[in-house]
N, C-alpha and C positions, 0 to 999 in steps of 0.2 A: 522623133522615134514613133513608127506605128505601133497602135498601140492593139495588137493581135492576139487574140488567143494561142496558149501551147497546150499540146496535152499533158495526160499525168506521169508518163515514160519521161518527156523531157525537161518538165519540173522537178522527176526525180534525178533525174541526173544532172540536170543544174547545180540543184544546194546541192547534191550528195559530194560532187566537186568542191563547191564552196565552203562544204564543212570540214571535210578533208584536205582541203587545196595545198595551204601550207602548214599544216599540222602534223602532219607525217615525218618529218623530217627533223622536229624536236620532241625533246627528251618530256613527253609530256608524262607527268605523274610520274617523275624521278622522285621526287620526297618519299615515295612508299617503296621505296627501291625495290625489289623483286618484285614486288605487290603492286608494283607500275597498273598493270594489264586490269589488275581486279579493281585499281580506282578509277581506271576508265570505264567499268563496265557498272560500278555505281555511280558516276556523274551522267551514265548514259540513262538510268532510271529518272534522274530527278530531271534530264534535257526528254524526257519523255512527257513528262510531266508538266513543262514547260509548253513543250510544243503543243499539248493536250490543250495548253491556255492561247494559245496564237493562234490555234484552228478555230477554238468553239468562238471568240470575238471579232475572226473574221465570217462566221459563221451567221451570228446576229448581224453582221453589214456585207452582205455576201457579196454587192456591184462594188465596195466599195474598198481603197487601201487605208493603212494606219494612218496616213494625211488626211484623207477625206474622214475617216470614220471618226477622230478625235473632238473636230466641233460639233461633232449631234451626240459624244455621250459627254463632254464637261464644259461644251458652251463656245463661241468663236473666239473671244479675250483668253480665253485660260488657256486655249489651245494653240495660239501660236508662238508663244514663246516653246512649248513643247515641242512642235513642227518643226521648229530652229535648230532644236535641240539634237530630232534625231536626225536633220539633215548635216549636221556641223558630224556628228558621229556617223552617220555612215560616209561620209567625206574624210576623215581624221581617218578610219582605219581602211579605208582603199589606202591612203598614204602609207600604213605603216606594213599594210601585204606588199605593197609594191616595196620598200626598205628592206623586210623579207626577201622578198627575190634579189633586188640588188644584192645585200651578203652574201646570199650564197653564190651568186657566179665570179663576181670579184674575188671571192677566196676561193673559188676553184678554174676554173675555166679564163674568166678574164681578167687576171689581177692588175693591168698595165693600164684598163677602159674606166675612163671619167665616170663615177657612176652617172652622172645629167645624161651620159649617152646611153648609159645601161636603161635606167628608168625613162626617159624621153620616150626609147624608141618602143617599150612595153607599153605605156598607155597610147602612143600613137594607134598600136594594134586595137586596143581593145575599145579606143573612140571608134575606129575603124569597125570594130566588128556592130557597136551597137548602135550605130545610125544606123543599122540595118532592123532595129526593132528588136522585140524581145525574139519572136521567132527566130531570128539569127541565132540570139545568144543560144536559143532553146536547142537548136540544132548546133551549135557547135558544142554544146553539154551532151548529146545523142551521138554527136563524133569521136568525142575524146574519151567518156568516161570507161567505156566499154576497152580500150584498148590501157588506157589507163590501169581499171584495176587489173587485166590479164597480166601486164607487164610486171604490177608488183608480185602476183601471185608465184608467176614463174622465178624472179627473184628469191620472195623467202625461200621456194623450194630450194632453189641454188644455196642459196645460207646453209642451207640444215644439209644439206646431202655432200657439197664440198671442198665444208670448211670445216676444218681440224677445230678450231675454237668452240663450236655450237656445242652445247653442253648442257642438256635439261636440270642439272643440279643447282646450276646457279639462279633458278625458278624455285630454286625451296630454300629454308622451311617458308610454306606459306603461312602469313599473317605470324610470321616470327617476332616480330615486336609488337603482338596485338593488332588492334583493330583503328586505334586513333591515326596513327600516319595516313591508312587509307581515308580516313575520313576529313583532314585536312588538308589532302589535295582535294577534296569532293567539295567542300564547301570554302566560300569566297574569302574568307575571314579566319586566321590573320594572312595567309600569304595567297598566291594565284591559284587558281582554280581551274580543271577541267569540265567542270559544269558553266562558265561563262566561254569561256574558251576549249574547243569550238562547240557546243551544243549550245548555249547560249546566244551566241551567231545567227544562230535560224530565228532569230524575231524578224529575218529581215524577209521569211517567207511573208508578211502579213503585205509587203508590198507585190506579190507575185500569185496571190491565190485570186486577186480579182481575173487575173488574165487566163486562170485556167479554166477550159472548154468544158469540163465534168464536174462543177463543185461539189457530186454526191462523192467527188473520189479522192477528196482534200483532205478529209483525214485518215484514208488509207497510207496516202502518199506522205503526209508530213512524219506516220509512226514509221513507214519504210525508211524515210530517210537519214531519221536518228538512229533508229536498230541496224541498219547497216553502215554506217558512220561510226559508230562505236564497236561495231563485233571489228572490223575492218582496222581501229587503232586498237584495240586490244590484240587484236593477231600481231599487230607489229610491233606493239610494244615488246610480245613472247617471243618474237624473235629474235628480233634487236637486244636483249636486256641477254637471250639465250648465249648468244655469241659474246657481245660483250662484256658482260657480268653488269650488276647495279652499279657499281661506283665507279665505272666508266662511262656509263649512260647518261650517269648523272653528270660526270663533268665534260662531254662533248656538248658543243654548240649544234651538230646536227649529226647523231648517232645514228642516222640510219645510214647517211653517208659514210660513217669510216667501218660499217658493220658489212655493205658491199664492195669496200676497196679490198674488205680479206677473201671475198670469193675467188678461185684460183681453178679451172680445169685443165689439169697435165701441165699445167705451168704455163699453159700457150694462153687461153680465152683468158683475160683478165680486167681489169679497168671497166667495169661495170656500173660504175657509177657513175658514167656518162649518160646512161643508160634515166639514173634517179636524175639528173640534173636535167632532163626534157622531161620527164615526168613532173617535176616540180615548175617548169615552164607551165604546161596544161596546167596544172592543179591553181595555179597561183592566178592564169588568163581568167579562171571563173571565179576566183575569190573576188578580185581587183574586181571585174564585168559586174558581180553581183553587189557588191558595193559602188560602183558608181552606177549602178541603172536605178538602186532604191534611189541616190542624191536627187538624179536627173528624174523620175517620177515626182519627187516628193517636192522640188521646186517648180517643177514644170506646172502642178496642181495647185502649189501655193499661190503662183503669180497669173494662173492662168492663160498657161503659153501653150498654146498650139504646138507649135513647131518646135520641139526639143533641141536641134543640132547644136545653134547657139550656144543652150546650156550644157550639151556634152562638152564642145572646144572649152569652155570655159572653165569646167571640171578640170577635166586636162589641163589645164595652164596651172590649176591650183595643185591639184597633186602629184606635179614633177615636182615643182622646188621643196613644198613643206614636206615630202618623205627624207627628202636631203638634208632638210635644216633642222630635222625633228633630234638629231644626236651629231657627234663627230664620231662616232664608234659602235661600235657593235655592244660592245659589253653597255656603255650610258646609253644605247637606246632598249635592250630589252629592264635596266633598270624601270626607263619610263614606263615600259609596259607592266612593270611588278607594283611598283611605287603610286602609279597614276591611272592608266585603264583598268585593271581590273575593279581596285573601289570605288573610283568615281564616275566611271563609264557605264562600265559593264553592268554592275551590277543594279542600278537605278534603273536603265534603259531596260535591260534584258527580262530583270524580276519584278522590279517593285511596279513601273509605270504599269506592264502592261497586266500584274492581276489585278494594280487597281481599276485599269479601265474597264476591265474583266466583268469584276464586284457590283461597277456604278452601272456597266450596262445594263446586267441581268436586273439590277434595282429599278431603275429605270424602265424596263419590260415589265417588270412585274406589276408597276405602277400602272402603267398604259392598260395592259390587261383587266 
């Protein structure tokens, strides 16, 4: 992989995909049921907050990524069982976006297709895309996103304007059962959380700010990224939740899809969510790309390997079969994701490592000084 500079336009569009990619299309912050929207838009404060902490620590190591920067704030022993750690995790959940994608086309589109062929032939694409370098990815994040969000936009219009369903009542009473619902979708403990997922996500900027060509404009770019990723599932969740009401939101497996199958003009234009299912194509190419370019940096660094290809094929080879073998179903594999990534993953990797690496840096500086 060359390892090139992108600018801050196609860093922004990069995550801004990755954090959006496949998040859109579930029922995120159904627990607060009508109140969906408003506990995205408080996990979008505390992934602000977050992100506050990935900028300023790559900040203190500005040539350098979360692999490289780990041995100079807690030493080379301590730090590579760490380095293992976030390589095994950002390997583990490219598996389970691409499992995401498989679901959704085998229940609409291909239900007859081996998923091995569904998923094979999606990281083919995307080893494909990134032996071409970050600049690839960067430019095909500058292609897609922009067409991307129009396309939703004109969608929710379509929702609201003509569909008999859309109904802004079913968005009240606001905070009708209080204020704790929203706050236990916001926070990790006890069930999933829209603060590790997706704004949690973007610790994987810290592998991506070395390659940016501007670092004075890093942390413009990482606050755009979160505030527009959150306003962006908050719109959707108001409209999605508008049409469907909360207790359908909450039990569709991907409510945005059955919220576009009711759009209808004249009886003729219909089937729109052909429309979401290439959208979620793109959305999911840069989730999957952003998760395996951190893998393939983070070992390429580790073992000191020039030439990356290698370790993309070999990415590839591992994250066809484990997204397959990771459940036999849909329902047992988002349990895995309730049950297992969000406490044991997410929330170690996303919050705890990096303020503490945070804390021991600035300690550290201030010692030196």
């Amino acid at each position: 992989m060359k390892q090139v500079h992108i600018s801050a336009l196609q860093l922004f569009y990069v995550m801004l995909g990755f954090e959006i990619g496949n998040t859109l299309i579930f029922a995120i912050g159904a627990g607060a049921k009508q109140d969906a929207w408003l506990a995205v838009l408080v996990s979008m404060l505390g992934g602000l907050i977050l992100m506050s902490v990935y900028v300023k620590l790559c900040s203190l190591y500005p040539n350098d990524t979360l692999v490289q920067m780990l041995p100079k704030i807690i030493g080379r022993f301590l730090s590579y069982p760490v380095i293992i750690l976030y390589i095994l995790y950002f390997t583990f959940l490219a598996s389970t976006a691409c499992r995401d994608f498989a679901e959704l086309i085998l229940s609409t589109i291909l239900p007859n297709t081996p998923m091995v062929v569904v998923v094979g032939c999606f990281v083919v694409l995307v080893v494909y895309c990134l032996r071409g370098g970050i600049t690839s990815l960067g430019q095909m994040g500058e292609m897609l996103l922009p067409v991307y969000m129009l396309v939703m936009v004109i969608v929710w219009i379509l929702m609201m304007v003509t569909n008999d369903e859309f109904h802004l009542k079913q968005l009240t009473p606001v905070l009708g059962e209080g204020i704790q619902p929203v706050l236990d979708e916001v926070f990790p403990y006890p069930s999933p959380s829209i603060l590790v997922f997706p704004f949690g996500e973007t610790v994987l900027i810290t592998m991506f700010l070395p390659f940016l060509n501007n670092q004075k404009k890093a942390k413009k770019t990482g606050i755009a990224i979160v505030f527009a990723g959150g306003i962006l599932l908050a719109l959707n969740s108001l409209v999605v939740i508008a049409v469907l009401g909360p207790n359908i939101y909450k039990q569709e497996f991907f409510p945005l899809l059955a919220a576009t199958r009711m759009i209808s003009i004249a009886d003729f234009l219909e089937r729109f969510d052909a429309i979401i299912i290439l959208l979620m194509v793109a959305g999911v190419f840069l989730k999957v790309g952003g998760w395996t370019f951190g893998a393939s940096v983070a070992i390429s660094q580790l073992f000191k390997i020039k030439n990356n290809d290698s370790v993309l094929l070999a990415l590839g080879a591992i994250i066809t079969p484990f997204s397959i073998i990771l459940a036999t179903n849909f329902v047992q594999f988002r349990d895995v994701g309730k049950g297992f990534i969000d406490p044991y993953l997410h929330v170690p990797l996303q919050i705890v490592i990096p303020i503490g690496l945070l804390i021991t840096a600035l300690i550290r500086k201030a010692r030196k000084s």
